[in-house]
PQR file with spaces between the fields and no chain letter, atoms N, CA, C, O and H, PARSE charges and radii, in Angstrom:
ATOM       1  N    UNK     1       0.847   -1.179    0.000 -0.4000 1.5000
ATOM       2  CA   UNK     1       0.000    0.000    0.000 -0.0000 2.0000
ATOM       3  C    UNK     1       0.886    1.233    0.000  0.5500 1.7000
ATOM       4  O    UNK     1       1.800    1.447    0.797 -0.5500 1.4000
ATOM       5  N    UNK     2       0.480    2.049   -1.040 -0.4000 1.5000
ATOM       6  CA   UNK     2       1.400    3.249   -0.807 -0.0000 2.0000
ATOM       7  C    UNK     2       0.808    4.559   -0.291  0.5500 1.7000
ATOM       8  O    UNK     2      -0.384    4.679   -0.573 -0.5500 1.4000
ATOM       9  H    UNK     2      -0.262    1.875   -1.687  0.4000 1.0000
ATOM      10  N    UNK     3       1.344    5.570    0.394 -0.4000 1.5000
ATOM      11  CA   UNK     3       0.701    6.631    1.391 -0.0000 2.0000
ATOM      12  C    UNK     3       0.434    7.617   -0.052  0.5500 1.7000
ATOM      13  O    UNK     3       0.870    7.270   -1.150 -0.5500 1.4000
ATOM      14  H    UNK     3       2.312    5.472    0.623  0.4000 1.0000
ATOM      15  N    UNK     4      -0.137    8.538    0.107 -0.4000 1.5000
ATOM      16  CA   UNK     4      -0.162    9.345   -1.045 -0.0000 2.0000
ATOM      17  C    UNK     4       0.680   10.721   -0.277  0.5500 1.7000
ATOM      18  O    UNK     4       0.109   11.400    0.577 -0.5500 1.4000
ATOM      19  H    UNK     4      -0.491    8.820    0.999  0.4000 1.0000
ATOM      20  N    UNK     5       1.580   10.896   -0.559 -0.4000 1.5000
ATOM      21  CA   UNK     5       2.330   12.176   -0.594 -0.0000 2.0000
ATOM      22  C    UNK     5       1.428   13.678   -0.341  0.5500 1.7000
ATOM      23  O    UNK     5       0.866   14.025   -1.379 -0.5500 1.4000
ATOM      24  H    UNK     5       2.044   10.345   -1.252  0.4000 1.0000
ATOM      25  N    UNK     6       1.174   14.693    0.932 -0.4000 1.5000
ATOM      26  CA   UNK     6       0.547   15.659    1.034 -0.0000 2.0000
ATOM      27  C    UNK     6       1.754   16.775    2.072  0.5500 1.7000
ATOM      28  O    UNK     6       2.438   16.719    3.094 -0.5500 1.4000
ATOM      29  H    UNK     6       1.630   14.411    1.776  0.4000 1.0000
ATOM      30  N    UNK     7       1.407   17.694    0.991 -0.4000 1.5000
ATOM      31  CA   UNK     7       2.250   18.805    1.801 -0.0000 2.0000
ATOM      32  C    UNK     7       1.072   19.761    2.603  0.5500 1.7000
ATOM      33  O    UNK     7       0.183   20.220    1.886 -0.5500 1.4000
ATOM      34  H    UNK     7       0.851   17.739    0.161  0.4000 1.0000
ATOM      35  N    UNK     8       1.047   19.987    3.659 -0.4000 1.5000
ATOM      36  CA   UNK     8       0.455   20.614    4.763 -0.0000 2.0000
ATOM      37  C    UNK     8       0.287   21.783    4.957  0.5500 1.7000
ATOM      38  O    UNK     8      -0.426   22.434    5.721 -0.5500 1.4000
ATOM      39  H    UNK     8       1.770   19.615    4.241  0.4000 1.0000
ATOM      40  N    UNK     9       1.356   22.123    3.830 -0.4000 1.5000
ATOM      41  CA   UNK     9       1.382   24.011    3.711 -0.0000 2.0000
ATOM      42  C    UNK     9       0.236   24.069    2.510  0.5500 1.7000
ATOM      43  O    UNK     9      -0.229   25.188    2.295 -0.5500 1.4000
ATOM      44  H    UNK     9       1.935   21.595    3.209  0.4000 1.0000
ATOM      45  N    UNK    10      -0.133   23.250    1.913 -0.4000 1.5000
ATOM      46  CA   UNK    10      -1.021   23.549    0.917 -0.0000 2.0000
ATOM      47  C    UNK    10      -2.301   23.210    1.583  0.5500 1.7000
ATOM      48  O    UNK    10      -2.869   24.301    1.527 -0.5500 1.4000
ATOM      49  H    UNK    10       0.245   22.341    2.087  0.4000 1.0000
ATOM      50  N    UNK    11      -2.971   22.550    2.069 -0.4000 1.5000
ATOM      51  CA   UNK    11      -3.780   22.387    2.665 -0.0000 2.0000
ATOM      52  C    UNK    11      -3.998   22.973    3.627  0.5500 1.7000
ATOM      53  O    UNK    11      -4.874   22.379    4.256 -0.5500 1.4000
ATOM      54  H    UNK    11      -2.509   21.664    2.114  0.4000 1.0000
ATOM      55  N    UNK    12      -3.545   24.205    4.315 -0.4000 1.5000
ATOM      56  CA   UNK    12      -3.932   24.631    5.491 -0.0000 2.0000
ATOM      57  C    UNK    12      -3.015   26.200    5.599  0.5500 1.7000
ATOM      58  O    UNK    12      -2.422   26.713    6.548 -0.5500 1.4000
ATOM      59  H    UNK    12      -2.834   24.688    3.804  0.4000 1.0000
ATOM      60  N    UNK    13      -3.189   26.582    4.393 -0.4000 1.5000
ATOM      61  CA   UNK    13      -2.655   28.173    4.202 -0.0000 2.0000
ATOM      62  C    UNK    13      -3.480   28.979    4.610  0.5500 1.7000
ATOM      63  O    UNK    13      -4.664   28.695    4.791 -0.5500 1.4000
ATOM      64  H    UNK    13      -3.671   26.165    3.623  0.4000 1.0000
ATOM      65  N    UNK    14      -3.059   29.903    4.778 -0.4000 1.5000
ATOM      66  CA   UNK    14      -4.111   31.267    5.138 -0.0000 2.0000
ATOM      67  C    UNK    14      -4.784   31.762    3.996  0.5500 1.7000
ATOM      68  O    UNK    14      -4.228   31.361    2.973 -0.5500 1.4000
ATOM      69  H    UNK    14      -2.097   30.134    4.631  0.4000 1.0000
ATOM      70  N    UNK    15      -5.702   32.433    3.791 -0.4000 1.5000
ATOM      71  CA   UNK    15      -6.411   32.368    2.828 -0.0000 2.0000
ATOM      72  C    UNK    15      -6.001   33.827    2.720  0.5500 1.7000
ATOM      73  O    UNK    15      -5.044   34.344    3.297 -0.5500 1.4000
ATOM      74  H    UNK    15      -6.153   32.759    4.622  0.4000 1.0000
ATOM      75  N    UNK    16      -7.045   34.543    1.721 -0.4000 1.5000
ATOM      76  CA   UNK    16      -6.589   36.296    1.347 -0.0000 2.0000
ATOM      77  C    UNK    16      -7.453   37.287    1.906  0.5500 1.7000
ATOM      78  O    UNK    16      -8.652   37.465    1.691 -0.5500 1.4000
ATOM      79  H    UNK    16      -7.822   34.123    1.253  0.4000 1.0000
ATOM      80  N    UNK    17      -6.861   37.755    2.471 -0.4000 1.5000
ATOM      81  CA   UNK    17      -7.255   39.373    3.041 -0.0000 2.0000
ATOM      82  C    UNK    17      -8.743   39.653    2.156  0.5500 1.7000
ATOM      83  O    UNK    17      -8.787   39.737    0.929 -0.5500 1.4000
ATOM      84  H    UNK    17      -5.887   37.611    2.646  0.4000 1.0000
ATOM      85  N    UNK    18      -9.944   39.776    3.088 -0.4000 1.5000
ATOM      86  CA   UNK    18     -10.870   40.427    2.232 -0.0000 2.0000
ATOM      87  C    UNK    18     -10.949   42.208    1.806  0.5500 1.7000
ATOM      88  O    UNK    18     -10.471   43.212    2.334 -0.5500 1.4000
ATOM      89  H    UNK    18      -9.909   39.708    4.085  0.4000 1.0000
ATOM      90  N    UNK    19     -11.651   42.015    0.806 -0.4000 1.5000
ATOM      91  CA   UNK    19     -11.341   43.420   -0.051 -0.0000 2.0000
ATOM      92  C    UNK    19     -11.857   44.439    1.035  0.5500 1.7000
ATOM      93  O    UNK    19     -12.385   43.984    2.050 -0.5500 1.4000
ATOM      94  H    UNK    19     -12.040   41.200    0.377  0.4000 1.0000
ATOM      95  N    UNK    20     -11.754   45.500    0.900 -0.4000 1.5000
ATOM      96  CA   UNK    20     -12.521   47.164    1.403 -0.0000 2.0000
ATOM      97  C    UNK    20     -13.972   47.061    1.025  0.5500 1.7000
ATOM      98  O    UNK    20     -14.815   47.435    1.841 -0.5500 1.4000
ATOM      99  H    UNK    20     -11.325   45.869    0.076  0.4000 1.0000
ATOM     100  N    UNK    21     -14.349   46.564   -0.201 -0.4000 1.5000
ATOM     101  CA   UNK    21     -15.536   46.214   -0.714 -0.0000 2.0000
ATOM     102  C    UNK    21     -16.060   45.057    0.369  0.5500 1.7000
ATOM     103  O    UNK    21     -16.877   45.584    1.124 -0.5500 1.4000
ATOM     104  H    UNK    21     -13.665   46.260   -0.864  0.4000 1.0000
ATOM     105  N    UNK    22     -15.950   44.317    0.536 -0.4000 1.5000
ATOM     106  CA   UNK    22     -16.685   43.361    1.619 -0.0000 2.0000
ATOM     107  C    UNK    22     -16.202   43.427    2.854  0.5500 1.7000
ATOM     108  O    UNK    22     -16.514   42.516    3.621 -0.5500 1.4000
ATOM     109  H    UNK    22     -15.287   43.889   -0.077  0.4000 1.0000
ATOM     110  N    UNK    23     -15.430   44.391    3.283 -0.4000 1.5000
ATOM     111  CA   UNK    23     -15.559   44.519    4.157 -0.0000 2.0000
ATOM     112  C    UNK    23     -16.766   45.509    5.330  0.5500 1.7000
ATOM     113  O    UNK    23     -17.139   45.413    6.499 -0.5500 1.4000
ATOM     114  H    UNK    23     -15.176   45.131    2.660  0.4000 1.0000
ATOM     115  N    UNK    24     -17.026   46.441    4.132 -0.4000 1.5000
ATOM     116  CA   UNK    24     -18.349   47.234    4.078 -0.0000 2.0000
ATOM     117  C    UNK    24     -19.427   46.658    4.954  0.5500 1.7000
ATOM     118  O    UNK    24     -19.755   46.990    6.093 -0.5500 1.4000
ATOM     119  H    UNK    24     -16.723   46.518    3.182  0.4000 1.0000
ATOM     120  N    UNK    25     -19.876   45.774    4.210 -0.4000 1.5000
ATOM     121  CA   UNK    25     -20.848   45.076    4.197 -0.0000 2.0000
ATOM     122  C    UNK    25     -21.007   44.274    6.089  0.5500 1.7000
ATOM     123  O    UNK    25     -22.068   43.965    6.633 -0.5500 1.4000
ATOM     124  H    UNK    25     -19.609   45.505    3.285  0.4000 1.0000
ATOM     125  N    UNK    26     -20.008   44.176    6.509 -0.4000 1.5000
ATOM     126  CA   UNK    26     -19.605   43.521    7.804 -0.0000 2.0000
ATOM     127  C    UNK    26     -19.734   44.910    8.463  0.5500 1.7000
ATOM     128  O    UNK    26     -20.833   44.946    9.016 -0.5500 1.4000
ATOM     129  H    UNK    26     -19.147   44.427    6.067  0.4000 1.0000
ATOM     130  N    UNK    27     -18.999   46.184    8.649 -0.4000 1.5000
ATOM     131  CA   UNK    27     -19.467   46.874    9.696 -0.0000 2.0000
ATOM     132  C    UNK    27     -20.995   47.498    9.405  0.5500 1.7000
ATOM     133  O    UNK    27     -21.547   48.104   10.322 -0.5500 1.4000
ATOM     134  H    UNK    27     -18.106   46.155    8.200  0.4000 1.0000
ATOM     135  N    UNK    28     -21.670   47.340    8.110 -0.4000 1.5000
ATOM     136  CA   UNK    28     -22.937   47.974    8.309 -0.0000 2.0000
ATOM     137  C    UNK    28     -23.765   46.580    8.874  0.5500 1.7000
ATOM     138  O    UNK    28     -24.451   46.645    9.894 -0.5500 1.4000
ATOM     139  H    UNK    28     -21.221   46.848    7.364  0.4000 1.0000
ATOM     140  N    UNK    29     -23.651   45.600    8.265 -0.4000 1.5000
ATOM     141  CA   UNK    29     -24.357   44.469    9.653 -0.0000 2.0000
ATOM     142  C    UNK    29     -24.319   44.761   11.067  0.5500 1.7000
ATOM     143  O    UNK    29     -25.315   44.757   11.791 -0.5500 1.4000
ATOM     144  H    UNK    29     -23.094   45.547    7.436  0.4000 1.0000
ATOM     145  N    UNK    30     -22.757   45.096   11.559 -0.4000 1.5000
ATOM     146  CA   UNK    30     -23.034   45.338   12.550 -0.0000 2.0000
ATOM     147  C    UNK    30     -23.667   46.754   13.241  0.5500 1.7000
ATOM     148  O    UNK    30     -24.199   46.995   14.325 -0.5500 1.4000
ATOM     149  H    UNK    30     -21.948   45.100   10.971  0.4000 1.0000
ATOM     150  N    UNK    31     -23.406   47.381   12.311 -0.4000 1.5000
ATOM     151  CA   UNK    31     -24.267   49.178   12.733 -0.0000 2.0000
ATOM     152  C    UNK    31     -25.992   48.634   13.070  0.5500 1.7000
ATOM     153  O    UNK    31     -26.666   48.815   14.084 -0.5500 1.4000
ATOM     154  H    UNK    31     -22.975   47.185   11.431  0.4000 1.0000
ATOM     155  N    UNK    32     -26.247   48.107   12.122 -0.4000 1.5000
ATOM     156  CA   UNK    32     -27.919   47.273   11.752 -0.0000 2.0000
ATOM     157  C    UNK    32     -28.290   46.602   12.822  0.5500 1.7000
ATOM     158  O    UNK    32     -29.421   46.129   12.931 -0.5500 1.4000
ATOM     159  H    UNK    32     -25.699   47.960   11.299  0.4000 1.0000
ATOM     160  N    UNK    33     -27.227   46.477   13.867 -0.4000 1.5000
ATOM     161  CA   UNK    33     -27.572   45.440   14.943 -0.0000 2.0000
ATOM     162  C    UNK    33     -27.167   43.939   14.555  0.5500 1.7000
ATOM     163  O    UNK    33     -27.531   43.262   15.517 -0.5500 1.4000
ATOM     164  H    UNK    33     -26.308   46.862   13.779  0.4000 1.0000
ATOM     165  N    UNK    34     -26.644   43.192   13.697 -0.4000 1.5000
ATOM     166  CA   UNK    34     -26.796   41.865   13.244 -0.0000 2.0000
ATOM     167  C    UNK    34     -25.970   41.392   14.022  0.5500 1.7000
ATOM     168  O    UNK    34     -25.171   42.220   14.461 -0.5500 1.4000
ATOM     169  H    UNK    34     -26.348   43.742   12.916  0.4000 1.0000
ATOM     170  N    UNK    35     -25.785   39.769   14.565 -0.4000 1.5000
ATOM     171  CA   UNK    35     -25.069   39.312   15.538 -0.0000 2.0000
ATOM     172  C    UNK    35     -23.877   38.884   14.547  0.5500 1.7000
ATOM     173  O    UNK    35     -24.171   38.600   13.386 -0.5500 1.4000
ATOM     174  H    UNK    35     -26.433   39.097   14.208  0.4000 1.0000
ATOM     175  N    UNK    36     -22.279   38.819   15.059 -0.4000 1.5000
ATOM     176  CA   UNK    36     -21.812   38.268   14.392 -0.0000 2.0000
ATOM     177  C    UNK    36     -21.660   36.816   13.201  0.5500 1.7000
ATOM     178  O    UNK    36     -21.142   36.465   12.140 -0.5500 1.4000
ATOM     179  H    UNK    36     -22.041   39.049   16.002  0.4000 1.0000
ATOM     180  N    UNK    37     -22.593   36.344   14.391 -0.4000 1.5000
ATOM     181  CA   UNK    37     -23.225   34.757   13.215 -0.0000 2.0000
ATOM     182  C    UNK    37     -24.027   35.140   12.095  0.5500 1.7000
ATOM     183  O    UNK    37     -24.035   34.613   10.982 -0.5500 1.4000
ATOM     184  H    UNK    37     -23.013   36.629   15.253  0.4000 1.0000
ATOM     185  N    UNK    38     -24.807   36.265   12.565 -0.4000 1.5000
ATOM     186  CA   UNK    38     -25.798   36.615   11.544 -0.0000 2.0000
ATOM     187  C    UNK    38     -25.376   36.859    9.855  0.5500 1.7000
ATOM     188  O    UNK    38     -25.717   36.604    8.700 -0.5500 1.4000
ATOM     189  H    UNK    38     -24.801   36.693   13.468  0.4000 1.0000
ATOM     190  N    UNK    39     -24.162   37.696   10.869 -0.4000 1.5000
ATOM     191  CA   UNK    39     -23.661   38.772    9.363 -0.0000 2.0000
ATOM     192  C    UNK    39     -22.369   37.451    8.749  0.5500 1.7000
ATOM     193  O    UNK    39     -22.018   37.513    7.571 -0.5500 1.4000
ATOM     194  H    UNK    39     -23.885   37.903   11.807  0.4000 1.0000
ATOM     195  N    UNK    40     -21.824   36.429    9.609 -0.4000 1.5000
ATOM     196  CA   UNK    40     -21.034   35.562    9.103 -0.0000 2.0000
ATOM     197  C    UNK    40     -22.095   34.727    8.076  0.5500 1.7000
ATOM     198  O    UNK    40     -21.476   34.242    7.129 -0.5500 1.4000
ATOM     199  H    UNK    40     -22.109   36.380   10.566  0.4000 1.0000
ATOM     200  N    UNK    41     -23.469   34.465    8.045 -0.4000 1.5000
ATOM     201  CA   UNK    41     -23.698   33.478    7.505 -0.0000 2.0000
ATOM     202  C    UNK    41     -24.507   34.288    6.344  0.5500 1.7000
ATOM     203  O    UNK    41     -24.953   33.518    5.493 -0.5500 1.4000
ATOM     204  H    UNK    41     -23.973   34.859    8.814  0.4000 1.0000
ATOM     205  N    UNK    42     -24.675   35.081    6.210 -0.4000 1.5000
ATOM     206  CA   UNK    42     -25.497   35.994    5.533 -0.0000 2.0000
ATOM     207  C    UNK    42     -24.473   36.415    4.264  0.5500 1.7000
ATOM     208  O    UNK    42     -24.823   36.487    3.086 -0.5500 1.4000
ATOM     209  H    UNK    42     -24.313   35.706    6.901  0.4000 1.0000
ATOM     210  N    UNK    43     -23.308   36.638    4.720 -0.4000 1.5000
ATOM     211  CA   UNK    43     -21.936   36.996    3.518 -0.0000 2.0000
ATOM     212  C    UNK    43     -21.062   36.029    3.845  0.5500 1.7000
ATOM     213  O    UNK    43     -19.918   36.473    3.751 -0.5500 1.4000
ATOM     214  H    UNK    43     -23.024   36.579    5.677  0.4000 1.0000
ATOM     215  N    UNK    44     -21.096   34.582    4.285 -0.4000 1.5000
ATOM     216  CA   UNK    44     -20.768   33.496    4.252 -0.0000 2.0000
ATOM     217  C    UNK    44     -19.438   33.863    4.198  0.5500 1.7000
ATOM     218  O    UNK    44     -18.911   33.772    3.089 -0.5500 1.4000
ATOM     219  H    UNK    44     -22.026   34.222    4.361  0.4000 1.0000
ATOM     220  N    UNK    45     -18.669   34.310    5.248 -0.4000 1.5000
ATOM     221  CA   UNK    45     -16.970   34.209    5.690 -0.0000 2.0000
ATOM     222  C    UNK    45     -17.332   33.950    6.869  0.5500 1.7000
ATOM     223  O    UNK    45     -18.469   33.831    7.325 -0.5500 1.4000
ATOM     224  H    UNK    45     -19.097   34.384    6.149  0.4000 1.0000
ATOM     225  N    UNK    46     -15.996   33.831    7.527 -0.4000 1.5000
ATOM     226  CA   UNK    46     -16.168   33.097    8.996 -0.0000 2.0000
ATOM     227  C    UNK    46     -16.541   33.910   10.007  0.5500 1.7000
ATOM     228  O    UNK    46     -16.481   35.126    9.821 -0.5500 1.4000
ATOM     229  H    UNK    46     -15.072   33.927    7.156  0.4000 1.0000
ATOM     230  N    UNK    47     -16.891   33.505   10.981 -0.4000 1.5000
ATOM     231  CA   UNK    47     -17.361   34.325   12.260 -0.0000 2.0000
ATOM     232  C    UNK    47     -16.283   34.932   12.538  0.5500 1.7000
ATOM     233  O    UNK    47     -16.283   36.139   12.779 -0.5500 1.4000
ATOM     234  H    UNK    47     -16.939   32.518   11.133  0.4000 1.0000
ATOM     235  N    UNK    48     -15.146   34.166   12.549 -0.4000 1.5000
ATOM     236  CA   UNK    48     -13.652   35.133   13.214 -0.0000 2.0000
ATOM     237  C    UNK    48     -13.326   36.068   12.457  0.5500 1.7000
ATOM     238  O    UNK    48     -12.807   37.043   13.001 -0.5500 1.4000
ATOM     239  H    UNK    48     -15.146   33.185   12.353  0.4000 1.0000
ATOM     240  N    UNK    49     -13.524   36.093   10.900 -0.4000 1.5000
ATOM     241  CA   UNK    49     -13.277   37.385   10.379 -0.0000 2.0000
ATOM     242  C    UNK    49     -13.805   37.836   10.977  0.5500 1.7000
ATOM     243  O    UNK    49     -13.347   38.162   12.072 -0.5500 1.4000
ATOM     244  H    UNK    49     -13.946   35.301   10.458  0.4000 1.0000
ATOM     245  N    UNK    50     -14.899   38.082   10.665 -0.4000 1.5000
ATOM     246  CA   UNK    50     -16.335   38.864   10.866 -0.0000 2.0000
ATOM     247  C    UNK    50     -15.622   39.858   12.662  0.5500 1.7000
ATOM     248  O    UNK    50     -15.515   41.084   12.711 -0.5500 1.4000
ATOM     249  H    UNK    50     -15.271   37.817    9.775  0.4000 1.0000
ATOM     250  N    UNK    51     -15.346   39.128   13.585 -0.4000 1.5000
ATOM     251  CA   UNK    51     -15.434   39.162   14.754 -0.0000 2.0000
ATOM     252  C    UNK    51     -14.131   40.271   14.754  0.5500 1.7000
ATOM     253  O    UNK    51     -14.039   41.125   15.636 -0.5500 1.4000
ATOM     254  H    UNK    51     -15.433   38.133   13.545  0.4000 1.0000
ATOM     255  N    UNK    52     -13.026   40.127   13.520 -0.4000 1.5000
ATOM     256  CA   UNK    52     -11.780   40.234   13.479 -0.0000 2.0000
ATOM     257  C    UNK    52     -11.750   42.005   12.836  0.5500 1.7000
ATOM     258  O    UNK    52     -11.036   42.949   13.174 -0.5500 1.4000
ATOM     259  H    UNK    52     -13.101   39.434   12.803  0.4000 1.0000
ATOM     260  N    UNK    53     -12.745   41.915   11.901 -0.4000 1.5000
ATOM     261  CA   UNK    53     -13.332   43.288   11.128 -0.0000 2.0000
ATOM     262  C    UNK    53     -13.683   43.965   12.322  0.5500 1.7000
ATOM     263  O    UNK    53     -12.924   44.653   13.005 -0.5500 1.4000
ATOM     264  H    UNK    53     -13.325   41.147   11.627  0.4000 1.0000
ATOM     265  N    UNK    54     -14.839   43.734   12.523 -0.4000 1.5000
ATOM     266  CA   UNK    54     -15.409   44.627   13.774 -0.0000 2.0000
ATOM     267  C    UNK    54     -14.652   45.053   14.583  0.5500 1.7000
ATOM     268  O    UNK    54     -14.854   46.261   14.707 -0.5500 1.4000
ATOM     269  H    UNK    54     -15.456   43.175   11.968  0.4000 1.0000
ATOM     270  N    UNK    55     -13.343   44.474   15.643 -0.4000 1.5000
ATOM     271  CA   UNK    55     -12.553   44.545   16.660 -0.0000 2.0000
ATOM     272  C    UNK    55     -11.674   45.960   15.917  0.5500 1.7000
ATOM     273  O    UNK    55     -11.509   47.097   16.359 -0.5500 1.4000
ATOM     274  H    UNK    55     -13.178   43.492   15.542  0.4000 1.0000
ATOM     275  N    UNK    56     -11.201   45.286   14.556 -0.4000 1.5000
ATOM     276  CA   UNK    56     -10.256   46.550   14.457 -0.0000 2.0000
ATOM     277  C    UNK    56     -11.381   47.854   13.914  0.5500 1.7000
ATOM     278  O    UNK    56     -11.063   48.988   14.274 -0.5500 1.4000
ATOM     279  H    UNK    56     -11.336   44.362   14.198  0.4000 1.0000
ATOM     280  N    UNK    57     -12.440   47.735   13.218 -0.4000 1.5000
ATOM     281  CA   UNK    57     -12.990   49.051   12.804 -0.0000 2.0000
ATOM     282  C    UNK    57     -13.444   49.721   14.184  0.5500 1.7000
ATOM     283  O    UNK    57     -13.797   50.898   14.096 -0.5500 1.4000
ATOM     284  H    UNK    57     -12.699   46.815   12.925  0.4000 1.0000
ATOM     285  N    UNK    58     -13.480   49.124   15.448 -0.4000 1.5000
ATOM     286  CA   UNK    58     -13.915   50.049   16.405 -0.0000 2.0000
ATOM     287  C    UNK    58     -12.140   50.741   17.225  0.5500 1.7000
ATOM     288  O    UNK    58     -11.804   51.828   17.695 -0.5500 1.4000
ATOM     289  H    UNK    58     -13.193   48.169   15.520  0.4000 1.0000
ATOM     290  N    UNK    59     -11.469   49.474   17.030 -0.4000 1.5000
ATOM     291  CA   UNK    59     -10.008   50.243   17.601 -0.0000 2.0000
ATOM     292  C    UNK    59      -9.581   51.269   16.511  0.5500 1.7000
ATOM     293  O    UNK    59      -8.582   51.952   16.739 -0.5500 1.4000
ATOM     294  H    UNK    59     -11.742   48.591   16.647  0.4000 1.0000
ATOM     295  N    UNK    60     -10.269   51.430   15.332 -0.4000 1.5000
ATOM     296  CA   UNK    60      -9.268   52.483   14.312 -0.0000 2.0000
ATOM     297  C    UNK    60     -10.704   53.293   13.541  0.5500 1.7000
ATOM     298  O    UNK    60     -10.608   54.164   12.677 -0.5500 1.4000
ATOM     299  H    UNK    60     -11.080   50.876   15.148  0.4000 1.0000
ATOM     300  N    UNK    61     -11.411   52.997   13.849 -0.4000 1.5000
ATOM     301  CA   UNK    61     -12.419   53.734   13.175 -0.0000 2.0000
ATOM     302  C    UNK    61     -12.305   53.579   11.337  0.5500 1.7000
ATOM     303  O    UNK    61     -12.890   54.344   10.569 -0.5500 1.4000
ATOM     304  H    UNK    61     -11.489   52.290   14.551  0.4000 1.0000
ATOM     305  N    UNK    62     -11.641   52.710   11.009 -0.4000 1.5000
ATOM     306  CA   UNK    62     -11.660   52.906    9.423 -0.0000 2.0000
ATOM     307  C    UNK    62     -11.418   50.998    9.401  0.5500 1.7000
ATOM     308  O    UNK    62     -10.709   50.231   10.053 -0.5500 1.4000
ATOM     309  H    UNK    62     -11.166   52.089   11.632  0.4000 1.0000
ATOM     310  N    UNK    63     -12.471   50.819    8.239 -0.4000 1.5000
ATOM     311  CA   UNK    63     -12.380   49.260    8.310 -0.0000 2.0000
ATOM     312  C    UNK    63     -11.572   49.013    6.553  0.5500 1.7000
ATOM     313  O    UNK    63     -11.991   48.327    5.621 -0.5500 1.4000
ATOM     314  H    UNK    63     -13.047   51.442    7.710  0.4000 1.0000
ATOM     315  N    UNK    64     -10.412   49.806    6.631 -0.4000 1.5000
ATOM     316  CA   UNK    64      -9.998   49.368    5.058 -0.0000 2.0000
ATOM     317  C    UNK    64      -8.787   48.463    6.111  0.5500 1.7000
ATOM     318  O    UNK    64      -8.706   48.693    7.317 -0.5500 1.4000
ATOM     319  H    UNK    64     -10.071   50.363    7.388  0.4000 1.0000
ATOM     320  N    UNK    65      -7.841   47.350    5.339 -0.4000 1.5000
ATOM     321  CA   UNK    65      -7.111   46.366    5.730 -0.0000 2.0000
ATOM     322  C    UNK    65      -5.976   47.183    5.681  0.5500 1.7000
ATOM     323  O    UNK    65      -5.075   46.875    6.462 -0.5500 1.4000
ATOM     324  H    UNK    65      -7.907   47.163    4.359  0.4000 1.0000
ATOM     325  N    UNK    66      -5.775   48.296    4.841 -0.4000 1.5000
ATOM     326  CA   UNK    66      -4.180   48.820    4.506 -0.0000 2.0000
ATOM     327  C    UNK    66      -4.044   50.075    5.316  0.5500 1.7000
ATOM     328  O    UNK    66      -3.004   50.732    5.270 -0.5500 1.4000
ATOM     329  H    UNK    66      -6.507   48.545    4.207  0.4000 1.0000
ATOM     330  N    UNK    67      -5.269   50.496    6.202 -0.4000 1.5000
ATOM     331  CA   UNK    67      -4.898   51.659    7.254 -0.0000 2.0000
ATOM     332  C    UNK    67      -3.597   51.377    8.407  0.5500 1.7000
ATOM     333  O    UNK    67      -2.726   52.215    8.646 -0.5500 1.4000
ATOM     334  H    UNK    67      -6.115   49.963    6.240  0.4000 1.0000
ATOM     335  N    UNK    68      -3.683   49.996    9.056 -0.4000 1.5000
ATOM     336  CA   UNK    68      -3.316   49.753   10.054 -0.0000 2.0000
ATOM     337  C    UNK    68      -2.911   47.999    9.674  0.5500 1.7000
ATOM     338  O    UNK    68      -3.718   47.156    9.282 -0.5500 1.4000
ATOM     339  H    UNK    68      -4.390   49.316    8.861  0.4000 1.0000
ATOM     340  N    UNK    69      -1.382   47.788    9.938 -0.4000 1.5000
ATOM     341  CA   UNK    69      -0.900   46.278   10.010 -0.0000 2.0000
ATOM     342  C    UNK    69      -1.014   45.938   11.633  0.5500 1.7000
ATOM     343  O    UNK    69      -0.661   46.636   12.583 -0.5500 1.4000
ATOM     344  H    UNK    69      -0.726   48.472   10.257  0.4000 1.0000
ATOM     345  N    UNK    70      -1.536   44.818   11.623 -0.4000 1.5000
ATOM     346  CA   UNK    70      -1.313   44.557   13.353 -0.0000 2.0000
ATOM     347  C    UNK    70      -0.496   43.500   13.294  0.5500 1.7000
ATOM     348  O    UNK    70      -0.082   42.981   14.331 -0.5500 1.4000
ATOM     349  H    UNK    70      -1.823   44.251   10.851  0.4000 1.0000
């Protein structure tokens, strides 16, 4: 029996920075009141973005990705 060969960095990379454009869409959910699950399943990215957007647009007041590197 032979193992099939898998590299781990391919399977389990970080994925890409969402745009300024969808990111929009996540702090007006939350302005709207929407719970983070809400607005995760509604624009179908993960809750931790979602959770990850919000955290920094209230520490910086601007939800573009290229204001602030953390």
């Amino acid at each position: 029996m032979q193992m099939a060969s898998t590299n781990i960095g391919e399977r389990m990379g970080r994925s890409q920075e969402l745009s300024d454009s969808k990111r929009g869409p996540v702090i007006g959910g939350h302005l709207g009141n929407k719970s983070i699950r809400d607005i995760s399943w509604l624009l179908n990215i993960p809750r931790s973005t979602v959770s990850g957007i919000i955290t920094k647009w209230k520490a910086t007041g601007n939800n573009s990705h290229s204001a602030t590197k953390w």
